[in-house]
Residue frames relative to the residue before (quaternion, step in Angstrom):
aa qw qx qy qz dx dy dz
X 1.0000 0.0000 0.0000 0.0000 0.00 0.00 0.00
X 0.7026 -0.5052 0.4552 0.2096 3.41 -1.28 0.95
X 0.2072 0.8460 -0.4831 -0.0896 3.89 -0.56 0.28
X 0.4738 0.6407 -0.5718 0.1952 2.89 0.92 1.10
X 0.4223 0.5786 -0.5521 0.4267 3.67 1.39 0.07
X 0.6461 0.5512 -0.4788 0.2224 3.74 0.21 -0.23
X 0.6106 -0.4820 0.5359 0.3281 3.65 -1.37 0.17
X 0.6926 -0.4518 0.4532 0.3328 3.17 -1.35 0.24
X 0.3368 -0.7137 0.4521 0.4158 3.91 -0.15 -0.21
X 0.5002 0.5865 -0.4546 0.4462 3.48 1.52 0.36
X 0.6692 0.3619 -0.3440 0.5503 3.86 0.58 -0.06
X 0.3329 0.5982 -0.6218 0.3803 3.98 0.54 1.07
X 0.5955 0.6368 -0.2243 0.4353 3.32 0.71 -1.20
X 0.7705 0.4274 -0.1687 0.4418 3.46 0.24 -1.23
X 0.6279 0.5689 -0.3230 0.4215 3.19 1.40 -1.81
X 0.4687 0.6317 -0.3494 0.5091 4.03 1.75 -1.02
X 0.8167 0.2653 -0.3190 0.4010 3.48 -0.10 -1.02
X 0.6410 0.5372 -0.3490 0.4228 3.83 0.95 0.14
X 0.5675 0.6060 -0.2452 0.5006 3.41 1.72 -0.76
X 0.8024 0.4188 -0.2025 0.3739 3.14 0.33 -1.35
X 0.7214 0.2224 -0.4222 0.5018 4.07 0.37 -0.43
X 0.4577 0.4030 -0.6364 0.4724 4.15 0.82 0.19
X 0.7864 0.1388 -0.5041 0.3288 3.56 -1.02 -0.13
X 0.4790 0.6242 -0.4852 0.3816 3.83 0.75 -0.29
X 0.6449 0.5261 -0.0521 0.5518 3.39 0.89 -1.44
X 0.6980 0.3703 -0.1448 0.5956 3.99 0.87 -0.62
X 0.6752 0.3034 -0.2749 0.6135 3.76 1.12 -0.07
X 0.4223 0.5005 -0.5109 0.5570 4.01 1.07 0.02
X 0.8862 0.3913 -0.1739 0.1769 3.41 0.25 -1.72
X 0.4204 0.6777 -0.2672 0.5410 3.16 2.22 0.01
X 0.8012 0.4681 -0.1510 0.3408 3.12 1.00 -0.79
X 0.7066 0.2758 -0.0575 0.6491 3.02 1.37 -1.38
X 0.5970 -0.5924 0.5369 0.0663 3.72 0.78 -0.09
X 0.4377 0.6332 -0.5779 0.2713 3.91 1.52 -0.10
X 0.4020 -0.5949 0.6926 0.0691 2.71 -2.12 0.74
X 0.1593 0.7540 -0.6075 -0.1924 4.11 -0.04 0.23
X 0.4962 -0.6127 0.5054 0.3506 3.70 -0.92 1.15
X 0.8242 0.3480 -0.3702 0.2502 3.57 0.06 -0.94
X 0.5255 0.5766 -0.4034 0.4783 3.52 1.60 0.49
X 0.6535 0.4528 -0.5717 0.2027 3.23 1.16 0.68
X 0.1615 -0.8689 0.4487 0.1330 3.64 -0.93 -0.14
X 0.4424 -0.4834 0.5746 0.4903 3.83 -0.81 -0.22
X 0.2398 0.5677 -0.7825 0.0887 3.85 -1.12 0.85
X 0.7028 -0.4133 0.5454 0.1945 2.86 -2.55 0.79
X 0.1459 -0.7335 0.6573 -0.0937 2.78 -0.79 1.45
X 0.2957 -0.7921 0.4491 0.2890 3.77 -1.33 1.01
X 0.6510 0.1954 0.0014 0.7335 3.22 1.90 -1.33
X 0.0680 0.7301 -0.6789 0.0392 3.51 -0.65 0.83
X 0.1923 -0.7641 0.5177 0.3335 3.54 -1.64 0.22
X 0.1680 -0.7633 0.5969 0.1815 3.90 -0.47 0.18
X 0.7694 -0.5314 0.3523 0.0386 2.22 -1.56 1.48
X 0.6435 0.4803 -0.1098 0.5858 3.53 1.20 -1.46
X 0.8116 0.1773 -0.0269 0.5560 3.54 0.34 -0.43
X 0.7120 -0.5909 0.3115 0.2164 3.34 -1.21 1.62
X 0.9284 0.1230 0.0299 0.3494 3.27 1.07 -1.96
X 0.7463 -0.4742 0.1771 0.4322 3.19 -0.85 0.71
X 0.4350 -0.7025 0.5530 0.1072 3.74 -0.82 0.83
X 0.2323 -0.6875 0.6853 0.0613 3.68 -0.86 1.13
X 0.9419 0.0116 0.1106 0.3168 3.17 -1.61 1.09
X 0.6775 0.4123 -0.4305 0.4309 3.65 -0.36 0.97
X 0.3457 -0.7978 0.3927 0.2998 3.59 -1.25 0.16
X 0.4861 -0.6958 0.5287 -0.0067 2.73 -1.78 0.96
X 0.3028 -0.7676 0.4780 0.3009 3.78 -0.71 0.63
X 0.0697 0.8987 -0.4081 0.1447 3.55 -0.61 0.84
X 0.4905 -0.5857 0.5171 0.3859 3.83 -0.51 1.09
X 0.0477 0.7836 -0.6042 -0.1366 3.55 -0.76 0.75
X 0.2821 0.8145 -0.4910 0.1263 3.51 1.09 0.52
X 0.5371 0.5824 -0.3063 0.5277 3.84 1.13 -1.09
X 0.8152 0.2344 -0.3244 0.4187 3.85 0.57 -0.89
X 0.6164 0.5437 -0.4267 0.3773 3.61 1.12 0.07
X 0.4675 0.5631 -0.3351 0.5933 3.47 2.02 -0.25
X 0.5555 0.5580 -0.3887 0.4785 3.90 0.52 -0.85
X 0.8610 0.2671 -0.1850 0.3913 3.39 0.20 -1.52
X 0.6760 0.4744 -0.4165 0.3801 3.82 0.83 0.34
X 0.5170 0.5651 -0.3222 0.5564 3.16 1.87 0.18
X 0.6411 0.4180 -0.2975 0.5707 3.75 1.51 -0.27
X 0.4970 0.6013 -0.3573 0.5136 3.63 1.29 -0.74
X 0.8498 0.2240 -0.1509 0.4526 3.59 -0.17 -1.36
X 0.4884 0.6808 -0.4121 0.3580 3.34 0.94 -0.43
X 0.6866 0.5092 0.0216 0.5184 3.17 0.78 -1.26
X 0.5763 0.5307 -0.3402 0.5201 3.44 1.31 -0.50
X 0.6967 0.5454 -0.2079 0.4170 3.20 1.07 -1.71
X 0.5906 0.4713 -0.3874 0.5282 3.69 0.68 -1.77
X 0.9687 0.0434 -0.0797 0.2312 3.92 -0.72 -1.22
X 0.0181 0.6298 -0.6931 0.3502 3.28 1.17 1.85
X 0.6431 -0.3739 0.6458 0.1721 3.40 -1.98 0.27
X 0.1504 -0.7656 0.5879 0.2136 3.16 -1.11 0.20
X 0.5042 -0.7348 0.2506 0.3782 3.51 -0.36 0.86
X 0.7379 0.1826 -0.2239 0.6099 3.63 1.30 0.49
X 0.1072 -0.9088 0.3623 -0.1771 3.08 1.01 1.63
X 0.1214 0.7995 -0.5652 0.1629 3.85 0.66 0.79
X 0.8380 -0.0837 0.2845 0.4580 3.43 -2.28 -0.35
X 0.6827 0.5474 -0.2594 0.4087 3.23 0.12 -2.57
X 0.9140 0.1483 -0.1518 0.3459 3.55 -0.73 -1.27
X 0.3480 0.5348 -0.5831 0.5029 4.05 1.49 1.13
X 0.7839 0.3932 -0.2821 0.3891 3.41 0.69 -1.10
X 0.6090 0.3056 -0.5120 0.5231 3.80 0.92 -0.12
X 0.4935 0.6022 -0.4379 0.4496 4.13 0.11 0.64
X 0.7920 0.1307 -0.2206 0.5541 3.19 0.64 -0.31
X 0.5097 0.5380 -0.4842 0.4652 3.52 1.08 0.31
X 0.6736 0.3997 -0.3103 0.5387 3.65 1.08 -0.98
X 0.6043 0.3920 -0.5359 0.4403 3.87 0.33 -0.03
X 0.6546 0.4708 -0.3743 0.4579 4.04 0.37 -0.64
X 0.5894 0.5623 -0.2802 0.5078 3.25 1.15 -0.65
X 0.6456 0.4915 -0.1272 0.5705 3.75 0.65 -1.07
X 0.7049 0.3763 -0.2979 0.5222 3.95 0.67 -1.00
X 0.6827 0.5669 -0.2725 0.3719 3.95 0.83 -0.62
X 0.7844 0.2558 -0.2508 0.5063 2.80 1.28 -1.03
X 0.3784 0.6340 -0.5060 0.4459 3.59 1.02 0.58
X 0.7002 0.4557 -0.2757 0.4755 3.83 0.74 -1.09
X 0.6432 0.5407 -0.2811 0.4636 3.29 1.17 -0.80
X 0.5925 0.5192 -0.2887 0.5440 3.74 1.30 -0.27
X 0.7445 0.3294 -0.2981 0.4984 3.36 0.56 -1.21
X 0.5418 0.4985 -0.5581 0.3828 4.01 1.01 -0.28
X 0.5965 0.5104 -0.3683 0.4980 4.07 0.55 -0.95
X 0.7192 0.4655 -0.3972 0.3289 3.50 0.49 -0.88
X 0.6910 0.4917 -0.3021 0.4353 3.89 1.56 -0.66
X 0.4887 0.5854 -0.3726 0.5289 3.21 1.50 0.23
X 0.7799 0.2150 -0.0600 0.5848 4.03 0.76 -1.08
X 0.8210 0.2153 -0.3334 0.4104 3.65 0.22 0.32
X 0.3741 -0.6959 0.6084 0.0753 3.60 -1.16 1.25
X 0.8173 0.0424 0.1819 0.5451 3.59 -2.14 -0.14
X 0.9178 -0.0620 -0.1179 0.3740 2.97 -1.88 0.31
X 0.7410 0.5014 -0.2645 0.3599 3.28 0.46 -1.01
X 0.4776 0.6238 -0.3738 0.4931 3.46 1.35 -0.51
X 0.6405 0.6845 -0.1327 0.3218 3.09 0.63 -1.61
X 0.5807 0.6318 -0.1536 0.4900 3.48 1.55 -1.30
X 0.7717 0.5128 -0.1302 0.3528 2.79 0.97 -1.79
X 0.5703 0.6953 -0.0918 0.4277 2.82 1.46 -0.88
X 0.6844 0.3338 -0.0942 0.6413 3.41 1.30 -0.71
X 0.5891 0.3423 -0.3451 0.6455 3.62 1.07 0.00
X 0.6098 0.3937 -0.3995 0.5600 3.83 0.83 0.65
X 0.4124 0.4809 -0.5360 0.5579 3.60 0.87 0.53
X 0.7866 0.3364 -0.3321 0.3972 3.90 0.00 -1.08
X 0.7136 0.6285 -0.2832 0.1243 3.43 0.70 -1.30
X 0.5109 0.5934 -0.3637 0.5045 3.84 1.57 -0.72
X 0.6058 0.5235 -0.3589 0.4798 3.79 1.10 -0.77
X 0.7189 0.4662 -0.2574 0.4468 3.70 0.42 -1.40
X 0.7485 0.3352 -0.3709 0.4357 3.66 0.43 -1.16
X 0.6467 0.5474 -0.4174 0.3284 3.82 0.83 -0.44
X 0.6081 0.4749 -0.3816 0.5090 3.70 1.98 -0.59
X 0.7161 0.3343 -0.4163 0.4496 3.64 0.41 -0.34
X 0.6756 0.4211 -0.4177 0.4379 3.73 0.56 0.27
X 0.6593 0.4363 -0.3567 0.4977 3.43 0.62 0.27
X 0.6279 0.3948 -0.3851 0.5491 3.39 1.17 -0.65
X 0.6042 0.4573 -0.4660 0.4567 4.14 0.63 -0.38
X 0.7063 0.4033 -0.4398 0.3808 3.68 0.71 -0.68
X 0.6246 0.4895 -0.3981 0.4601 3.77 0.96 -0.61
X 0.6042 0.6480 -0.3218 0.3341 3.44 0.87 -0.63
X 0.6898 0.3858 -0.1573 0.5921 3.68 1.48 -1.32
X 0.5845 0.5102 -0.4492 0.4431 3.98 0.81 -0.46
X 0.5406 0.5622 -0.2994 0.5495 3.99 1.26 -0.94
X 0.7817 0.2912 -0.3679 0.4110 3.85 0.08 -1.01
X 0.5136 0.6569 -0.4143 0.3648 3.76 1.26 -0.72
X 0.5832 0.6508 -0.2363 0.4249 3.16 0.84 -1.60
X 0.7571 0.3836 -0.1563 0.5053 3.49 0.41 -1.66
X 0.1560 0.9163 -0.1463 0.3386 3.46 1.16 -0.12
X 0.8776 0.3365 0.2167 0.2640 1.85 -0.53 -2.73
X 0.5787 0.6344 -0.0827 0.5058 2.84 1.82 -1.73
C-alpha cells in the first residue's frame, strides 16, 4: 500500500482526542436525544423540508440544532485522523495488514447493510443508513488497531 496518502503519525493522537468524545457524545445523543439550545442556529441550507409546505425547498436558510452534524463531523475528522496516521514503524507488514483490514471492514459493512435491507423499514431504515456512513471507518479502526495490537504482543512474546 501507498503511504503517501497517509498523515504524519503525529495527528493519530489528536485524530483519538477527536474520535473518542464524538462517538461517546453520538451514542449519548442516540440515546437520550439531547438537544443543546445554544447549538441552535440559522445555517444555509441546500435542500430543506418545511413543515408549512408539502415540497422540498431549494437553497435558503434554515434554523437548526447542529449538534448531531458537529458530532458526525468529529467522528469523520478523527476517524480519519486515526485510520490514515502512519504508524511510527510503518513497514511492508503493517501496509499489508491496512489494506487487508479496510477490505475486511468494507465487506463486512455491505454485509450489514445487506441484512439490514432485509430487517429494517421507513424511518428506521433510514437510521441505519446514516449509522452506515460511520461504520466502514470504525470497524476498519478497531481492526487494524487489534491486528497491530496482537502482531506487537507476539513479537514481545517471542522475546
Amino acid at each position: 500500500m501507498n503511504t503517501k496518502f497517509l498523515l504524519s503519525s503525529k495527528f493519530k493522537k489528536y485524530g483519538w482526542l477527536i474520535l473518542i468524545p464524538g462517538v461517546v457524545l453520538g451514542i449519548l445523543y442516540m440515546i437520550f436525544d439531547i438537544h443543546l439550545d445554544f447549538l441552535s442556529i440559522n445555517v444555509f441550507a441546500i435542500s430543506f423540508d418545511e413543515s408549512t409546505r408539502p415540497n422540498r425547498e431549494l437553497f435558503g436558510f434554515i434554523e437548526d440544532n447542529i449538534l448531531n452534524e458537529v458530532l458526525g463531523l468529529f467522528i469523520i475528522i478523527g476517524g480519519l485522523m486515526v485510520a490514515f496516521s502512519k504508524e511510527y514503524d510503518e513497514d511492508e507488514f503493517i501496509s499489508r495488514m491496512r489494506l487487508e483490514s479496510l477490505v475486511w471492514a468494507i465487506l463486512w459493512n455491505y454485509g450489514l447493510l445487506a441484512i439490514a435491507f432485509i430487517l429494517f423499514y421507513e424511518s428506521s431504515f433510514l437510521s441505519v443508513m446514516v449509522y452506515s456512513m460511520f461504520t466502514p471507518l470504525i470497524l476498519f479502526i478497531l481492526r487494524f488497531n487489534w491486528l497491530i495490537w496482537k502482531s506487537r504482543k507476539s513479537v514481545k512474546h517471542e522475546e
